[in-house]
VOGUSE-833673 format. One line per 8 residues: number of its first residue (from 1); their letters; for each residue y, z, x of N, C-alpha, C. Coordinates in Angstrom, 1 decimal, decimal comma, always signed. Example, Ala and Ser with C-alpha at 12.3 -4.5 7.8 and 13.67 -1.06 7.14 Angstrom:
2
1) AS) -5,7:+7,8:+13,2:-4,5:+7,8:+12,3:-3,3:+7,8:+13,2; -2,2:+7,1:+12,8:-1,1:+7,1:+13,7:+0,0:+7,9:+12,9 .
This chain:
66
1) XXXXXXXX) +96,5:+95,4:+73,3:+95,9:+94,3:+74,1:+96,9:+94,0:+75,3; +96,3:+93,7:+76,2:+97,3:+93,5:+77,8:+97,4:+92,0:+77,9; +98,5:+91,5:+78,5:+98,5:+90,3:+78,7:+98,2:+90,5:+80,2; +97,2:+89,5:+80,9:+97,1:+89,5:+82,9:+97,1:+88,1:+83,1; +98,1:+88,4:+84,2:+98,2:+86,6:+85,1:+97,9:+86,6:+86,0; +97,2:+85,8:+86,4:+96,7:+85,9:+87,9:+97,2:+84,7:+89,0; +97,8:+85,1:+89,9:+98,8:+84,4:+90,8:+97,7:+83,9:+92,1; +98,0:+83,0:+93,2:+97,0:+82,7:+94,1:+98,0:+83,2:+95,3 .
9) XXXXXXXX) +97,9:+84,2:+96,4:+98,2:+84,4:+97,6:+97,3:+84,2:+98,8; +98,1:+82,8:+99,7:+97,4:+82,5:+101,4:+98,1:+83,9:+102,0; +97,2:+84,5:+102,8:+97,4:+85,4:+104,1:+96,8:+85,7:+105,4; +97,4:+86,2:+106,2:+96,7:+85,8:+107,7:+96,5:+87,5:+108,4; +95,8:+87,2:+109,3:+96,0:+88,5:+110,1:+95,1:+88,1:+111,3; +95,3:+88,7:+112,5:+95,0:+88,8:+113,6:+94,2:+89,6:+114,1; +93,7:+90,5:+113,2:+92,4:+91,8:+113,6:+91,0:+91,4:+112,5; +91,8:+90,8:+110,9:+90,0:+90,5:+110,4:+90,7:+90,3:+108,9 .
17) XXXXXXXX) +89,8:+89,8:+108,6:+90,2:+89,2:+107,0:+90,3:+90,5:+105,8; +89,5:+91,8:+106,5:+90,6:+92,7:+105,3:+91,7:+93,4:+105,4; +92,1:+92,8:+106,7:+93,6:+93,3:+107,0:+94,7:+92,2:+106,3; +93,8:+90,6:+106,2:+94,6:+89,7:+105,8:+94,5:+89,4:+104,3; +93,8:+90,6:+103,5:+93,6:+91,0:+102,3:+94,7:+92,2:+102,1; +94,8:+92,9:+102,5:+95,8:+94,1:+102,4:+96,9:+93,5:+102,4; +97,0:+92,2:+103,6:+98,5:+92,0:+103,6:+99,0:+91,4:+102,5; +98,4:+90,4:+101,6:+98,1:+90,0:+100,7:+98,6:+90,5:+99,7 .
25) XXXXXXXX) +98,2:+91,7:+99,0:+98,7:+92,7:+98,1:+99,7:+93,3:+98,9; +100,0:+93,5:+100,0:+101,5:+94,7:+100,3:+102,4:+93,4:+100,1; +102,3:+92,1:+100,5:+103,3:+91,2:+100,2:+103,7:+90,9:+98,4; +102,2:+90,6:+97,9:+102,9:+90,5:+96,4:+103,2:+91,4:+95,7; +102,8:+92,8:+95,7:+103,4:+94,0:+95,3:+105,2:+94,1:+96,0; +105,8:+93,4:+96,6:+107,0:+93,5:+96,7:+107,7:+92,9:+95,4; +107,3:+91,5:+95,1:+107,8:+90,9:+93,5:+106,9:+91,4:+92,7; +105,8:+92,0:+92,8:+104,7:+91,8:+91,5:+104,7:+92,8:+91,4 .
33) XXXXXXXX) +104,7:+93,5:+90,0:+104,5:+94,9:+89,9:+103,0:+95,2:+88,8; +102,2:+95,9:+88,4:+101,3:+96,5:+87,9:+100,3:+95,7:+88,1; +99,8:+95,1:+89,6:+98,7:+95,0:+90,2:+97,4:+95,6:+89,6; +96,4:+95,0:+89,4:+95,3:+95,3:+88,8:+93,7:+95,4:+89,6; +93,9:+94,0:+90,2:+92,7:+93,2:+91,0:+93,0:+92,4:+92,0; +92,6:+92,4:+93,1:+92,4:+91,2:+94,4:+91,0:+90,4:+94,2; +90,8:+88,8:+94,3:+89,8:+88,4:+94,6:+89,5:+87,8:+95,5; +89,3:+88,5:+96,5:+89,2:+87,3:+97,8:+88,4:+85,8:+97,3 .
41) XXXXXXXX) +88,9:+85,2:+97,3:+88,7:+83,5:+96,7:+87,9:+82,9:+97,7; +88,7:+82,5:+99,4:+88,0:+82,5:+100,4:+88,7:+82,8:+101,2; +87,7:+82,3:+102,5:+87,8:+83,1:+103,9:+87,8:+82,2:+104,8; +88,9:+82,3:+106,1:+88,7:+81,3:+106,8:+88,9:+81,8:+108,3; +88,9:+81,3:+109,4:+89,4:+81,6:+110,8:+89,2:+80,5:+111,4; +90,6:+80,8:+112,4:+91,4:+79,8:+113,4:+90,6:+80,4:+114,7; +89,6:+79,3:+115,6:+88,7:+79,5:+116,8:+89,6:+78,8:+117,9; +89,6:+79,9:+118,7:+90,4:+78,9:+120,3:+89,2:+79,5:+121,3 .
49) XXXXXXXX) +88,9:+78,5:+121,7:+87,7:+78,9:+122,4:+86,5:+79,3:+122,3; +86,0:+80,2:+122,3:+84,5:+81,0:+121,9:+85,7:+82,6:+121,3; +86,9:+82,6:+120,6:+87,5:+83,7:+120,2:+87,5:+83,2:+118,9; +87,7:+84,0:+117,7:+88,3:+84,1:+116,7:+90,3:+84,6:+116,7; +90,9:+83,8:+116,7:+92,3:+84,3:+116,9:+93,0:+84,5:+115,4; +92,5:+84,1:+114,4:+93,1:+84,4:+113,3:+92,1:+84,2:+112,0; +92,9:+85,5:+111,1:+91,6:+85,2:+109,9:+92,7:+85,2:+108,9; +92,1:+84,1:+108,1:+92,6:+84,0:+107,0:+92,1:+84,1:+105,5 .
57) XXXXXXXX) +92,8:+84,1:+104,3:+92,0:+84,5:+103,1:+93,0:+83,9:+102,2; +92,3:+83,4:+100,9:+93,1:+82,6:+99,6:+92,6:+84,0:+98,2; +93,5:+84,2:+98,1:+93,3:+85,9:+97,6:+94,0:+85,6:+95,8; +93,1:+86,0:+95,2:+93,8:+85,8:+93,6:+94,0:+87,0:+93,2; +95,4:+87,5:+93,1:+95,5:+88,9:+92,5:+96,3:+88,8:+90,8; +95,2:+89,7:+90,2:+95,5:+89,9:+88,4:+96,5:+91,1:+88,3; +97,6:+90,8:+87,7:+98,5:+91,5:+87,3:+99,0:+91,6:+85,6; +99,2:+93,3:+85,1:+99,3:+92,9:+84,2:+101,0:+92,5:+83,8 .
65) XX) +101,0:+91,5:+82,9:+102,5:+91,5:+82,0:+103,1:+92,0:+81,0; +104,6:+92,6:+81,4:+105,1:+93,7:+80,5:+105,5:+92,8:+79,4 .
């Protein structure tokens, strides 16, 4: 039987919310090891003007524990 914990990661990115998903996991894969699952939780973006200038995401990733 596996034990899995699932931790909450805010991330951002400047081109679209699955880039601010990727970053997401490349950042907690620095401390977190045996990555399982991402859930993007939600989704959000920073408007200046009639632009979208930032997207953001609250991302739940399950990891298992050794």
């Amino acid at each position: 039987m596996a034990v899995l914990k699932v931790i909450e990661v805010l991330s951002n990115s400047n081109e679209s919310w699955e880039d601010a998903a990727r970053n997401a996991v490349k950042h907690a894969a620095k401390s977190v090891k045996n990555i399982r699952s991402a859930y993007i939780h939600e989704q959000s973006a920073i408007v200046n003007g009639d632009n979208i200038t930032e997207f953001r995401v609250n991302v739940k990733i399950t990891f298992e524990v050794n």
